[in-house]
N, C-alpha and C positions, 0 to 999 in steps of 0.2 A: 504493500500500500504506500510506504512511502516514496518507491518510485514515481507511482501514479501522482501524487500529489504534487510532484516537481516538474511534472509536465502540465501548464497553465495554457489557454487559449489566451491567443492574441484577441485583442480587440475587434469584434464582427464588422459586416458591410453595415454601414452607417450612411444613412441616405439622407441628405438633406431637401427638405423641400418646403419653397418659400411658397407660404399662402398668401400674404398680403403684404403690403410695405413692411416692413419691420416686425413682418409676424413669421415665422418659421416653427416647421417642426422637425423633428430628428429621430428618422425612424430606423431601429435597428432591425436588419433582414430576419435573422429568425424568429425572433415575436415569442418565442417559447419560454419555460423558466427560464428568468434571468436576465432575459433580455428585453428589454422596455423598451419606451418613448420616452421623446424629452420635449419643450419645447421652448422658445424661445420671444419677450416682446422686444423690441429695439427703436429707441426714438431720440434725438438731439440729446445721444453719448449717454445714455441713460441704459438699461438693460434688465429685463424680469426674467429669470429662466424658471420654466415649470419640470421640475424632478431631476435629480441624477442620477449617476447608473449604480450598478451592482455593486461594482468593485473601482477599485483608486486608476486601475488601467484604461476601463471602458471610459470613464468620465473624463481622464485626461484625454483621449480621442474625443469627445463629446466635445471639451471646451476649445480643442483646436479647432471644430466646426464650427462652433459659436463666433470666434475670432474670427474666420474666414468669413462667413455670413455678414456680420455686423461689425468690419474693423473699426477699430476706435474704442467702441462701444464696452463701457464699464458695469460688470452686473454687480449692481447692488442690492439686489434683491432674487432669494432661491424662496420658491413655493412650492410644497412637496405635498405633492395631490394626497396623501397618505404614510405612511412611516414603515410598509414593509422595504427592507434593504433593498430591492431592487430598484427601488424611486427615491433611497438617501441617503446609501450609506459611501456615496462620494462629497457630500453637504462640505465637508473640509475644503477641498479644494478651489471651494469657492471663498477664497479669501477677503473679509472686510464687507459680506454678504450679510443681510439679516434671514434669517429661515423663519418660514410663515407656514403654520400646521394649523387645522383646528384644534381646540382646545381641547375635544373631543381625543384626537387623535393622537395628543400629547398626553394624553392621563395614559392611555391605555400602552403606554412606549415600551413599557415595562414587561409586556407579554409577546413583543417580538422576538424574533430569533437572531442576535447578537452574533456577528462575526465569527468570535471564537466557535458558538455553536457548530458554521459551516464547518470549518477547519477541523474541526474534531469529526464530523460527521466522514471528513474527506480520511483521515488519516486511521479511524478507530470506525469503520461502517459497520452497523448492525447483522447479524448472519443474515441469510435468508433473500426474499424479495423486496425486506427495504434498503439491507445494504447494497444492494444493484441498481436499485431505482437511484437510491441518493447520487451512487457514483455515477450515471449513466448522464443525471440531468448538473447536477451539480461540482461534477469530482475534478474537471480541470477550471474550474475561476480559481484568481488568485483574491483569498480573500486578507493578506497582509498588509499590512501597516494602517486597517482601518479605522479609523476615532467616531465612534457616535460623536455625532453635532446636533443635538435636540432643538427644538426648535427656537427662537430668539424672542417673536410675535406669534400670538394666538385669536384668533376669533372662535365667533360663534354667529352661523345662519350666513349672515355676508360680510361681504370687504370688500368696496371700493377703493381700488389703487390710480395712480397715475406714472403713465412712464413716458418721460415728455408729455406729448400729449394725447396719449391715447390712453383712455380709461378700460380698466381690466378688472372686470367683478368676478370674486369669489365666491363662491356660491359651495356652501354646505349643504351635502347631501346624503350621510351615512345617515343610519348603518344602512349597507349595503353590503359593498365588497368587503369591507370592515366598514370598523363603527365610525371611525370620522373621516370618510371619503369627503372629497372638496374636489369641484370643475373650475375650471376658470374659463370665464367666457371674454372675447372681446368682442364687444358688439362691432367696432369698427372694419374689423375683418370678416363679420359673422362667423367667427370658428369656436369653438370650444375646446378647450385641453382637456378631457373627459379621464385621465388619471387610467385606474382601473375597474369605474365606471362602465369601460364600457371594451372589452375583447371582440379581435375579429382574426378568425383562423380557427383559434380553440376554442375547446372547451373555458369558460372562465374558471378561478379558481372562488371558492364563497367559506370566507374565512369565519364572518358575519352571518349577515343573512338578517333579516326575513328576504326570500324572496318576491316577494311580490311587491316590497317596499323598494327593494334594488328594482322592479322596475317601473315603480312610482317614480323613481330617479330619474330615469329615463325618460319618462314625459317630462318631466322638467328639466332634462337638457333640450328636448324639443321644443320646451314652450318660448325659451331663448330665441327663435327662430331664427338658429344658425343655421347655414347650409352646410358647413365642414365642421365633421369631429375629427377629433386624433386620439383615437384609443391610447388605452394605458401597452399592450402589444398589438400588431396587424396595421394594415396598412390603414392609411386614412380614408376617411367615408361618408357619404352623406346624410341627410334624411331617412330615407328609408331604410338602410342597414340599423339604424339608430331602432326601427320601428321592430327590425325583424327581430333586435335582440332582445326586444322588451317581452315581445312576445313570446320566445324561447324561454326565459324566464317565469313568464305565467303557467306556462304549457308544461314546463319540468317542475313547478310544484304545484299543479294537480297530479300530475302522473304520478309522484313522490308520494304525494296525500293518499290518492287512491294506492301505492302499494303498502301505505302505512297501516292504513282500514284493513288491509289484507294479510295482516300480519305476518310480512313478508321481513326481514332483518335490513339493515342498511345497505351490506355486503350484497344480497341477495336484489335489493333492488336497485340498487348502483347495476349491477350487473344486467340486469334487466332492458334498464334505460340507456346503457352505454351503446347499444347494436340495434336502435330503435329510431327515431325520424333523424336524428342529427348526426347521423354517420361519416357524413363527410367534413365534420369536424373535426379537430386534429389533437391528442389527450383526452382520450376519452373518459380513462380512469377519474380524470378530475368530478366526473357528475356525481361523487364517491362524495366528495364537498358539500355540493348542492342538498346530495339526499339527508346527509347529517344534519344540515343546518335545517331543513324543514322538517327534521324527526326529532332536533333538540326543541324548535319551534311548536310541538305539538306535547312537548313534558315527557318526548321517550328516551329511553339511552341512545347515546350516539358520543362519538369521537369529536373532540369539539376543538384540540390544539394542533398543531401543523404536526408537533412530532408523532399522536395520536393518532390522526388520519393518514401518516406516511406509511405507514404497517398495510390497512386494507385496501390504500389506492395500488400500493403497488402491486401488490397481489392479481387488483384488477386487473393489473397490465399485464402481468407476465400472462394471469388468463385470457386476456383477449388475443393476445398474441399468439397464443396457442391453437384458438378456437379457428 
């Protein structure tokens, strides 16, 4: 294993792509664990960047795009759609930044999975189907020299910012994906930075949940009446991908509910739903997520921590894989 662990991926295809004057977003190619969005406002030397990456590598790649994008252009403000590491655990390197979380999503900091965790997970994997899954998704990032940088500013519900001159409203919308998700909308661009909000390719991951309130979320990114989102991973999208996912969300906790009635186990209806309308979505184990969170949702047992759920998702996979 310690071989393994000294073999780190370089920094993925990082695609820049300008939505509007001074609005960008920064989309990394595989979209899968770990690899997020970022995004960017830029106006008269001024700079707001929304999320960092994984690890101190990815994000040093990320700010070289930002500089290229917006030279001059000084970021004094990181907004971090949410606090799993894969949207801030580069916050550091944004030197002399203020970091802006909901308050919401700053109480709860304390129940993420901290660095060392990875590292350990890389170095000491569990037997079985989750020390495979871990390695398989997680085993070459390098997760050194990284410092939490908790958040500096907190709200609650909104925040009206300015960058130069374009105004950037935050908008609180947990729980959802977790409990204090936050989009940033800028009307000027009509885009939204939708965090992890909103996945396109996968399966989502549903740390939180209620589902149906994740996509109450989702009408209220649409009520913004943006035309562009920028997923928290997948390529950017508009309107109606916005609509499809809301619905896939409605639709996977009836399905969920109805195997709950059916007393059917988590594993057992994860399994069910994973080879069933949303097939050509990609991790499918993760609906493993979904079903927990609408069977803790209902007062039943269920796995409710990432370490918790890493046991039976991956199990999913190695089953489907098989099947």
């Amino acid at each position: 294993m310690d071989d393994h662990s000294q073999t780190h991926v370089v920094p993925g295809d990082l695609r820049t792509q300008e939505l509007s004057r001074g609005v960008f977003a920064f989309i990394q190619a595989d979209g899968s664990w770990g690899w997020s969005n970022a995004g960017l406002i830029a106006d008269a030397g001024d700079a707001l960047l929304v999320d960092t990456f994984f690890t101190l590598p990815q994000t040093r790649h990320l700010l070289s795009a930002v500089s290229a994008a917006a030279p001059g252009a000084r970021v004094t403000s990181v907004v971090n759609t949410h606090l799993n590491g894969d949207h801030c655990h580069g916050n550091q390197l944004v030197e002399g930044a203020r970091t802006i979380a909901s308050a919401c999503a700053a109480s709860e900091v304390e129940h993420e999975l901290p660095p060392a965790t990875y590292q350990w997970l890389q170095n000491h994997p569990p037997e079985g189907a989750s020390g495979r899954y871990a390695l398989r998704h997680f085993g070459a990032f390098d997760f050194s020299g990284i410092e939490l940088s908790p958040p500096t500013m907190t709200f609650s519900d909104r925040l009206t910012l300015h960058v130069g001159r374009i105004a950037v409203n935050l908008i609180e919308l947990g729980p959802a994906h977790t409990q204090g998700d936050v989009a940033v909308h800028v009307p000027e661009a009509e885009t939204v930075f939708c965090g992890d909000l909103l996945f396109q390719g996968d399966h989502p991951v549903v740390w939180s949940g209620p589902l149906l309130g994740w996509a109450d979320a989702c009408d209220a990114l649409l009520a913004t009446a943006a035309t562009t989102f920028v997923p928290g991973h997948g390529p950017t999208v508009g309107r109606a991908e916005v609509k499809r996912f809301a619905e896939y969300l409605r639709n996977l906790h009836w399905q969920a509910s109805e195997a709950a009635d059916a007393g059917l186990s988590v594993e057992e209806a994860a399994a069910q739903l994973a080879v069933g309308t949303y097939s050509e979505l990609g991790l499918p184990e993760r609906v493993l997520t979904a079903v927990a969170a609408v069977y803790r949702g209902r007062g039943l047992a269920a796995p409710a921590t990432p370490l918790e759920l890493l046991g039976p998702m991956a199990r999913l996979a190695e089953s489907l894989l098989q099947s």
